[in-house]
C-alpha positions as CSV (number, residue, x, y, z in Angstrom):
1,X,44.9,-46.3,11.8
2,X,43.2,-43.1,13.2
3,X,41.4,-40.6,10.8
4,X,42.6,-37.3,12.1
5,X,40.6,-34.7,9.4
6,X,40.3,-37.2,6.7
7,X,44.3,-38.3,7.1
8,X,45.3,-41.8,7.9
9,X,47.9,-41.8,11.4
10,X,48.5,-45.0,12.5
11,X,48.2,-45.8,15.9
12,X,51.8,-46.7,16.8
13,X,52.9,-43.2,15.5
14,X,49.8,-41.1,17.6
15,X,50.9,-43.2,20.9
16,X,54.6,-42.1,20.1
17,X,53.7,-38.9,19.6
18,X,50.8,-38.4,23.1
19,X,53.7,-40.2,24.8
20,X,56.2,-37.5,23.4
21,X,53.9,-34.4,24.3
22,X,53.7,-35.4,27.9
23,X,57.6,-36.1,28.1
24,X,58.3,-33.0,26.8
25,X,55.8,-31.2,29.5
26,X,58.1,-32.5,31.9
27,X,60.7,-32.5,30.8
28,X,60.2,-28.3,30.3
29,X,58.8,-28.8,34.1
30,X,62.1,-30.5,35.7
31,X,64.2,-27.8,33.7
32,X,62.4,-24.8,35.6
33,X,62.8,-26.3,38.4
34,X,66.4,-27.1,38.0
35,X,67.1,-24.0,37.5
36,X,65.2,-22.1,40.1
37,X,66.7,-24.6,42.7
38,X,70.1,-22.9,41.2
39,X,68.8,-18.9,41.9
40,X,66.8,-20.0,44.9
41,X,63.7,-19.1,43.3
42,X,60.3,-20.3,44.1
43,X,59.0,-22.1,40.9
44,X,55.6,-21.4,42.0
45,X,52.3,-23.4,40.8
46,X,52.7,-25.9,37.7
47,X,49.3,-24.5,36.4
48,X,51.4,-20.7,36.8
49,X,53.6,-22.5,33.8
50,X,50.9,-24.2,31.5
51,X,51.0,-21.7,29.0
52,X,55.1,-21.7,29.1
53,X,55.2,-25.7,28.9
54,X,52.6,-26.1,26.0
55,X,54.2,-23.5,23.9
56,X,57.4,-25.4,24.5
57,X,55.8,-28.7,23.9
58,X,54.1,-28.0,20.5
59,X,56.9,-26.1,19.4
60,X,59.1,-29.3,19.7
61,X,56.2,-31.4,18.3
62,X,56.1,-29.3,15.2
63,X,59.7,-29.5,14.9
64,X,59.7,-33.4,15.4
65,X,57.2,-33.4,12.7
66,X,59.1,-31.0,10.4
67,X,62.3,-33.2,10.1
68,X,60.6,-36.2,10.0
69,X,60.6,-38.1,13.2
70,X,57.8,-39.7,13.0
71,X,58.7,-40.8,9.7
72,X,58.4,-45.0,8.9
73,X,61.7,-45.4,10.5
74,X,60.5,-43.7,13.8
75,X,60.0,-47.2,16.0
76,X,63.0,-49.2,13.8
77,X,66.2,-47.6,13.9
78,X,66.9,-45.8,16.8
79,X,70.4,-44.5,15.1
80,X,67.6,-42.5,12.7
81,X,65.6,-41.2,15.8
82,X,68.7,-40.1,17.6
83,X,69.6,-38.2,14.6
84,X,66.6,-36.2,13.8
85,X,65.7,-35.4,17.3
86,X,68.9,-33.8,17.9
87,X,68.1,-31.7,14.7
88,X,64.3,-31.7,15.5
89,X,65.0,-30.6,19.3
90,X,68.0,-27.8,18.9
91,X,65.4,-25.7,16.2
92,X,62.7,-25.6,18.4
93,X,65.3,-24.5,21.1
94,X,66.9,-21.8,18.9
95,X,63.2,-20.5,17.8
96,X,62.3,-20.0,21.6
97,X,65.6,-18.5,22.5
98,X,64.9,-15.9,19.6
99,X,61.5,-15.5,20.9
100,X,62.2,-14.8,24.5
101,X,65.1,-12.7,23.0
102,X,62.3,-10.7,21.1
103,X,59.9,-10.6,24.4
104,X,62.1,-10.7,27.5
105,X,60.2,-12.0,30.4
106,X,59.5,-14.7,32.7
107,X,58.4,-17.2,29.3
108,X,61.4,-19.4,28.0
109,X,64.7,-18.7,29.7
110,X,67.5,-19.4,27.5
111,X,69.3,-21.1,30.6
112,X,65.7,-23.3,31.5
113,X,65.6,-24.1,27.7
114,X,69.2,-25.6,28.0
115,X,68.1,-27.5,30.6
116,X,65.0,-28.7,28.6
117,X,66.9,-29.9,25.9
118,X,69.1,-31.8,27.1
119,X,66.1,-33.9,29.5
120,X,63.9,-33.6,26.3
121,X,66.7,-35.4,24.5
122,X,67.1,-38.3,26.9
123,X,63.4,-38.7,27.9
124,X,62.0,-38.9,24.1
125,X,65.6,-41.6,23.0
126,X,64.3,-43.6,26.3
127,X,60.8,-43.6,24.7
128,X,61.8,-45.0,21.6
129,X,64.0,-47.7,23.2
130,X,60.7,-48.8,25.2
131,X,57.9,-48.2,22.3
132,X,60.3,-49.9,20.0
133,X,61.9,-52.1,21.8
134,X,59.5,-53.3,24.7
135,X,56.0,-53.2,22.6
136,X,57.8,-52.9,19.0
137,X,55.0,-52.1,15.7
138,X,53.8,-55.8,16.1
139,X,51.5,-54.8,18.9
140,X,49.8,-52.0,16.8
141,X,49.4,-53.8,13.8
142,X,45.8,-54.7,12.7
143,X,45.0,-58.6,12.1
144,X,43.6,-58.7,8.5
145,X,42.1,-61.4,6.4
146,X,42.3,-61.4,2.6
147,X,39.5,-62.5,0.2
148,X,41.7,-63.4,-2.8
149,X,44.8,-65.0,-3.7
150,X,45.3,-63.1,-7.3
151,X,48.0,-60.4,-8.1
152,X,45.9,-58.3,-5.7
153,X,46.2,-60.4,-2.9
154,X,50.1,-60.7,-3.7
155,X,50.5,-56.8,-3.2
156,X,49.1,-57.3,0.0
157,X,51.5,-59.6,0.8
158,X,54.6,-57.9,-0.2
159,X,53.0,-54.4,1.4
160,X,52.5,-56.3,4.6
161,X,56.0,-57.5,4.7
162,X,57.5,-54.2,4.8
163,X,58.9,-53.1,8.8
164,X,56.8,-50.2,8.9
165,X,53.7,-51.8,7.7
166,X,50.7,-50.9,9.9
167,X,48.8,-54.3,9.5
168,X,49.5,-58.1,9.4
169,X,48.3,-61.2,7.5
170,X,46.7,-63.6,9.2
171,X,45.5,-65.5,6.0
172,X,44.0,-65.4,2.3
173,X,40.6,-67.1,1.0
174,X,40.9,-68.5,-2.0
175,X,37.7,-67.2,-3.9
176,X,37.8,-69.6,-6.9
177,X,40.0,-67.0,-8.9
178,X,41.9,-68.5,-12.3
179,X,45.1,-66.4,-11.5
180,X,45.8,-67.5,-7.9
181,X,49.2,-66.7,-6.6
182,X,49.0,-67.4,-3.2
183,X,49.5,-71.2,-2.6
184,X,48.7,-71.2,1.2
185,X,45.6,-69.6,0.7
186,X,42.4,-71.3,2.1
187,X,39.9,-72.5,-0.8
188,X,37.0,-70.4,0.3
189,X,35.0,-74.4,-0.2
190,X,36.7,-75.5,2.9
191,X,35.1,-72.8,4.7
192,X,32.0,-73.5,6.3
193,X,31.2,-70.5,8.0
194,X,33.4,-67.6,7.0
195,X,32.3,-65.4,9.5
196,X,33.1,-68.0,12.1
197,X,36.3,-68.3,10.5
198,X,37.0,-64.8,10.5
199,X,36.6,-64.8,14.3
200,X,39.3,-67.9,14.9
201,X,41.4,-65.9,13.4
202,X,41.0,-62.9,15.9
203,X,40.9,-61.1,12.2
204,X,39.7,-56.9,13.1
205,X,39.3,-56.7,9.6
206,X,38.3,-58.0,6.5
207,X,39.7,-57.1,2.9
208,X,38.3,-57.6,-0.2
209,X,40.8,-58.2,-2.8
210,X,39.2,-59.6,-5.9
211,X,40.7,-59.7,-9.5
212,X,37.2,-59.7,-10.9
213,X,34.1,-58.3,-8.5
214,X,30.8,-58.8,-11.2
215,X,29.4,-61.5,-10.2
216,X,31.8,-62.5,-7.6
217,X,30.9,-60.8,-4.7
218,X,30.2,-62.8,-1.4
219,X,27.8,-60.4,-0.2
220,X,25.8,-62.9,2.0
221,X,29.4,-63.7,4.1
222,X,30.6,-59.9,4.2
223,X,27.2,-58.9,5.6
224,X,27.4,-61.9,8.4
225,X,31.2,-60.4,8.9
226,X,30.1,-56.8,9.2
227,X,27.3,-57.1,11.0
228,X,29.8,-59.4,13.5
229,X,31.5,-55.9,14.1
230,X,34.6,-56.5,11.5
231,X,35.7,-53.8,9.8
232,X,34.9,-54.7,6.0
233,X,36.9,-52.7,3.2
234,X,37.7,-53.2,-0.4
235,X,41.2,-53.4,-2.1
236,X,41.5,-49.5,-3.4
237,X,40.1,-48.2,0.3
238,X,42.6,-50.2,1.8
239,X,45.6,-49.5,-0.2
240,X,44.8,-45.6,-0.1
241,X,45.2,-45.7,3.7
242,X,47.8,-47.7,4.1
243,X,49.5,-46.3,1.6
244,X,48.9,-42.4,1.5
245,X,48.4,-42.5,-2.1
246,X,45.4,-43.1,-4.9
247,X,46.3,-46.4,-6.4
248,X,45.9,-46.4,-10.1
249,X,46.3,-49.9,-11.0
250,X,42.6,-50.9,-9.4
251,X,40.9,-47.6,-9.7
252,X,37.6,-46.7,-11.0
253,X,35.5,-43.9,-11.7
254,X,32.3,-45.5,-9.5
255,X,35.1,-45.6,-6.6
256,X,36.3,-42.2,-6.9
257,X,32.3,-40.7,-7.4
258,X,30.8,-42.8,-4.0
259,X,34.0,-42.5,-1.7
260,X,34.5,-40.0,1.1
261,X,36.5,-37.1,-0.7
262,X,36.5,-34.2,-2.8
263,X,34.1,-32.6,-0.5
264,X,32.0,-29.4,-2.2
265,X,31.6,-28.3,1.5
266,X,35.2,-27.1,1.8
267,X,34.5,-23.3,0.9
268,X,35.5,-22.3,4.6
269,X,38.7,-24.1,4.0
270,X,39.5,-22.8,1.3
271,X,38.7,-18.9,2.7
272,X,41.2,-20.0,5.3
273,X,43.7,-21.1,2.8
274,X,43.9,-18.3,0.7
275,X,43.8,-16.1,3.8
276,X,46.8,-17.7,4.7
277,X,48.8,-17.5,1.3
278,X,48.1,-14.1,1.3
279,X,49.5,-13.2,4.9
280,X,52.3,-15.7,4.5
281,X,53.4,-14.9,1.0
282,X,53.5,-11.1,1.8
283,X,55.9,-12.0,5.0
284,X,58.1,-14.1,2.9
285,X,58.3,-11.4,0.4
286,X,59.5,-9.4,2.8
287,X,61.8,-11.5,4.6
288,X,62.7,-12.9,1.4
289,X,63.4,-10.1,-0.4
290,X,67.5,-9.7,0.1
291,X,68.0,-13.4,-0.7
292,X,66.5,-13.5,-3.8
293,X,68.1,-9.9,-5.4
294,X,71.4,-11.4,-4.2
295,X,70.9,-14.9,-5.6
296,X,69.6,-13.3,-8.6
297,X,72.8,-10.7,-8.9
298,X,75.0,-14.4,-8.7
299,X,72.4,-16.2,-11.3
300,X,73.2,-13.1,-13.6
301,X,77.2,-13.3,-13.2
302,X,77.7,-17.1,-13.4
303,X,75.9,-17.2,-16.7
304,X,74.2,-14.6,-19.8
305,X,71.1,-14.4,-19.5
306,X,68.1,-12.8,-17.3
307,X,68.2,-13.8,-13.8
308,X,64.9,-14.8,-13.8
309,X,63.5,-17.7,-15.5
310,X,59.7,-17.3,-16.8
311,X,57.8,-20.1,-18.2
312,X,53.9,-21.2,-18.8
313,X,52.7,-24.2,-16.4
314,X,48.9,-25.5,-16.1
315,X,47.5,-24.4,-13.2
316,X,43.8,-24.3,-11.8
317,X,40.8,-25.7,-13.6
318,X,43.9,-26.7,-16.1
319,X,43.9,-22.6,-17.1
320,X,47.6,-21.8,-18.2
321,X,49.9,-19.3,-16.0
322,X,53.1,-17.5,-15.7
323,X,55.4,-19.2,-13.5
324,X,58.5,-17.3,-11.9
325,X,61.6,-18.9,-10.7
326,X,65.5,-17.8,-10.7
327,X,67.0,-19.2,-13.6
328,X,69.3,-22.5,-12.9
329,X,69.9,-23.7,-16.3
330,X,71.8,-22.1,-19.2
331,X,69.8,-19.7,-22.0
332,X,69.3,-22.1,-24.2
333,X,68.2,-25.1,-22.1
334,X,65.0,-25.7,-23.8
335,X,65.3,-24.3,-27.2
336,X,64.5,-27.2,-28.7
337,X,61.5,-27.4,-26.1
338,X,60.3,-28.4,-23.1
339,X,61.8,-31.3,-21.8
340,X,62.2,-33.6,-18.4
341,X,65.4,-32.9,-16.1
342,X,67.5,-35.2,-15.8
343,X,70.4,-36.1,-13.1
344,X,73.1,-34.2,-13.1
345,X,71.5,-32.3,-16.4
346,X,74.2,-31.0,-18.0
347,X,71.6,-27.7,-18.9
348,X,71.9,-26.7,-15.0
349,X,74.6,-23.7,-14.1
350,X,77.3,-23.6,-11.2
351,X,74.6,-21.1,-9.3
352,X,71.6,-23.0,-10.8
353,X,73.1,-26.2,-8.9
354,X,73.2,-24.5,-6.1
355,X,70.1,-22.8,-5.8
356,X,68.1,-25.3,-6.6
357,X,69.5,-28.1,-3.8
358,X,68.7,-25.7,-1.3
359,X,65.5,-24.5,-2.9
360,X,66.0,-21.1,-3.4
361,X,65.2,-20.5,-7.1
362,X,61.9,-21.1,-5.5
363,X,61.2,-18.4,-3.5
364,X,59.8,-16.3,-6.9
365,X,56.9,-18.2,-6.7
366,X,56.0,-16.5,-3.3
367,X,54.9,-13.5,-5.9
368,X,52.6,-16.3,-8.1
369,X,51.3,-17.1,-4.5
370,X,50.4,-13.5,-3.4
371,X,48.3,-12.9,-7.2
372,X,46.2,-16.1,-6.4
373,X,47.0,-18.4,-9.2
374,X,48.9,-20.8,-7.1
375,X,48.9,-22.0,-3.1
376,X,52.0,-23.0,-0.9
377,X,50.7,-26.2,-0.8
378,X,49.3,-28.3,-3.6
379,X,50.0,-30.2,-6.7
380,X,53.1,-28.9,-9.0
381,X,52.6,-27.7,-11.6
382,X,53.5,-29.0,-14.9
383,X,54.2,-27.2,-18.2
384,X,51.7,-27.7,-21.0
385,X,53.2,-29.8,-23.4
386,X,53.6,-32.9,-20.2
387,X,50.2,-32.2,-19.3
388,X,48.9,-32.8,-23.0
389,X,51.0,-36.0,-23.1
390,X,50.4,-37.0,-19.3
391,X,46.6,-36.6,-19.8
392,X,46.7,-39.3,-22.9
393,X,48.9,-41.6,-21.1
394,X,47.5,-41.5,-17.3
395,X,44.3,-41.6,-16.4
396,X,42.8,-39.3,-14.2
397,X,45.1,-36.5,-14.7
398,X,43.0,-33.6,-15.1
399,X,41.5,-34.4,-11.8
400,X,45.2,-33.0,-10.3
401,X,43.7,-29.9,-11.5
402,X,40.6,-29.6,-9.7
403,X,43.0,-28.1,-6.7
404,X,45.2,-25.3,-7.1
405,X,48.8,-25.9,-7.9
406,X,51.5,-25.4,-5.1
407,X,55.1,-24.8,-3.7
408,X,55.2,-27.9,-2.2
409,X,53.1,-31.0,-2.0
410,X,51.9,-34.5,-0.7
411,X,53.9,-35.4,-3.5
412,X,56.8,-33.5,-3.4
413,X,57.2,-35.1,1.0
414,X,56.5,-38.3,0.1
415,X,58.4,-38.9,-3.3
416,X,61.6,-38.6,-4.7
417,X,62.2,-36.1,-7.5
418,X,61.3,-37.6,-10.6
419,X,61.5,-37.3,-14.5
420,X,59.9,-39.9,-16.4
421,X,55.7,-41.1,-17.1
422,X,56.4,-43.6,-14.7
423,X,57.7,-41.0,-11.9
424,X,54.7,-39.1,-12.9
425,X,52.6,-42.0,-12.5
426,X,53.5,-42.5,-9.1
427,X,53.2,-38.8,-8.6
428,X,49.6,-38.5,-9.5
429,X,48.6,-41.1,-6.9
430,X,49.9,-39.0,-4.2
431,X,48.5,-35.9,-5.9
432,X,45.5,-37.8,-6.3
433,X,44.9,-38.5,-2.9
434,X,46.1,-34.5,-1.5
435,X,42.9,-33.5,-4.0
436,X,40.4,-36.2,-2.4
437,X,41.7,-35.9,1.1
438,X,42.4,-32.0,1.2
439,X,42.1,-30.8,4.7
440,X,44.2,-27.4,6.2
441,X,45.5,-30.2,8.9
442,X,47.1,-32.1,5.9
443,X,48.3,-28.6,4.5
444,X,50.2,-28.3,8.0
445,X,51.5,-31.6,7.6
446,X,52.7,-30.5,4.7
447,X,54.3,-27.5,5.1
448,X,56.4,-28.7,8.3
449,X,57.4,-32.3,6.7
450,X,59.0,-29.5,3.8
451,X,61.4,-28.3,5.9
452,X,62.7,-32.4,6.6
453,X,63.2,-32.4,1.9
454,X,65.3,-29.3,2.5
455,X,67.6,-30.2,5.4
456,X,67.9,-34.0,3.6
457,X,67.7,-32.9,0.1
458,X,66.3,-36.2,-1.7
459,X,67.0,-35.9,-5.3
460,X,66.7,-32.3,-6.1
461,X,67.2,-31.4,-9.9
């Protein structure tokens, strides 16, 4: 994988996407040129439309991104990529065709951006058809050895086995563990030379996936491997790239306090960030503003009670706030206190069922936003009385805190609405890794892979 501002992208996905960007400069190209063949126009100098082509490219990019194109199904099923590029590609189209409606000129034609979509269309399905088809994710995937053969090891396994799985096995070393559970795995006495071994193999890197490291380490062999130019890493490292998530099976405090994360040199990101909530929130407000005082006129006629629904969540530094939403559930929903939604809650109203699949009851929050006590982007946050049991049960909670809570989140992209500890569990290792891994590129990532949970609404409660 690539490290793009402390985020993991895997290889096959950036060549994909570079391939993409340069189709889609062409394919913007062809379509002026189509159609000033058509008016007898000359289409003048390609560098004359640079700026045109790149706002078209990146605007297609970012909607590609948004509705999940590059998602783990983007090089196996080309009925998926069909799907969301048709979505992905007539957005972008209808945002520049509002755009050049807005400022009339010579920029993006709404007969050139017809043109564009359809090429744009063909060109990026043929591109899939090759990279999947001709190369496929086989020829991207990293060789790796595994040092182990316990219930570590086996997670490997079963991770590696997956289609969209950016590495492959090439073999195990049995280390002399008593829970071994790979039976093919090479008893690390049958090696004589491990970093000799590792080269046979045409293993790139090395993986260190010990039940038990005291006294256990082979620190003479992964020095001869290192220093052989293989990439050396141990099990939690590994798993948090490849996965996109802290995993809290295997980790430790010394792993968290020596690995690359939770910089303290972020101040001018986080300037930006706020600078950001404040200009976006106040547009949203605006923009906003008629959607919410109708939705709240419905939330007040489809059920008694106020139309908005106010409640204390934990926020920064764990300090408690007021949280403001439209109501979806009945008056009475929690009076015997808080408690986790469930599907198809019986508490929810006609409106509330509504509102909240397409995500409007949270557009309040654009108001908590503006006054600073949450971000759009960050963990979510959780009501006191499931942060004073979630802290007892899960370790490393309160770290979740250390960022400020959000609209939407790492978590909220990557897993499906959930109402349990064990949901929450699984939760906090993706929130986990937005706090250690915080970047405003991830926060963009973010924010456009959003709009891909609204249009395919994934277990909304």
């Amino acid at each position: 994988m690539v490290r793009l501002f402390k985020h993991y992208v895997p290889h096959a996905l950036l060549l994909l996407g570079l391939i993409d960007c340069a189709l889609l400069v062409l394919a913007g190209d062809l379509a002026w040129r189509l159609r000033a063949a058509q008016i007898g126009m000359d289409p003048g100098a390609l560098l004359e439309r640079g700026a045109m082509l790149s706002g078209f490219a990146v605007t297609v990019l970012a909607a590609m991104i948004a509705v999940g194109v590059y998602g783990s199904d983007a090089l196996r099923s080309l009925r998926f990529a069909g799907a969301r590029l048709l979505v992905a590609v007539s957005l972008a189209i209808i945002a520049l065709a509002f755009f050049d409606f807005l400022i009339p000129g010579q920029t993006f034609w709404r007969s050139t951006l017809l043109y564009a979509m359809g090429l744009s269309i063909a060109l990026l399905m043929a591109n899939r058809v090759l990279v999947g088809g001709l190369l496929g994710t086989s020829a991207f995937r990293r060789r790796v050895l595994v040092l182990g053969a316990g219930p570590r090891a086996a997670r490997l396994r079963q991770l590696a086995q997956r289609p969209e799985s950016g590495f492959a096995i090439v073999g195990f070393v049995d280390m002399g563990e008593e829970r071994a559970q790979i039976d093919q795995a090479v008893p690390r006495g049958q090696i004589d030379d491990l970093s000799r071994f590792v080269a046979d193999l045409g293993a790139s890197e090395v993986v260190l996936a010990l039940e038990e490291r005291r006294n256990a380490l082979p620190l003479k062999d992964l020095l001869r491997v290192k220093t052989a130019g293989v990439h050396v890493n141990d099990f939690s490292t590994f798993m948090e790239r490849e996965t996109g998530r802290v995993d809290l099976d295997t980790l430790n405090p010394s792993w968290l306090i020596f690995s690359d994360g939770f910089s303290s040199g972020r101040a001018l990101s986080s300037v930006a960030k706020r600078l950001f909530d404040v200009a976006a929130s106040l547009l949203l407000l605006v923009l906003a503003f008629p959607v919410i005082a109708l939705f709240a006129l419905l939330v007040k006629l489809d059920s008694r009670g106020p139309a908005f629904f106010r409640q204390q969540r934990i926020g920064l530094y764990g300090q408690p706030f007021t949280l403001l939403k439209l109501r979806s559930m009945r008056l009475d929903a929690e009076a015997g206190g808080a408690q986790w939604a469930s599907k198809n809650d019986p508490r929810i109203t006609r409106i509330g069922r509504l509102i909240r699949k397409l995500r409007i009851d949270e557009l309040p929050q654009v108001w908590t936003v503006l006054k600073g006590q949450m971000s759009f982007v960050g963990p979510r946050p959780e009501v006191p009385k499931f942060v004073e049991d979630l802290e007892d049960k899960l370790p490393y909670y309160a770290e979740r805190h250390m960022v400020k809570p959000g609209i939407t989140g790492w978590a909220q992209i990557n897993y499906p609405y959930g109402a349990s500890i064990e949901d929450a569990r699984h939760k906090l290792e993706y929130d986990l890794y937005y706090a250690k891994n915080y970047t405003p590129f991830l926060d963009l990532l973010i924010l456009l892979q959003t709009l891909r949970v609204v249009l395919w609404p994934e277990g909304a409660r």
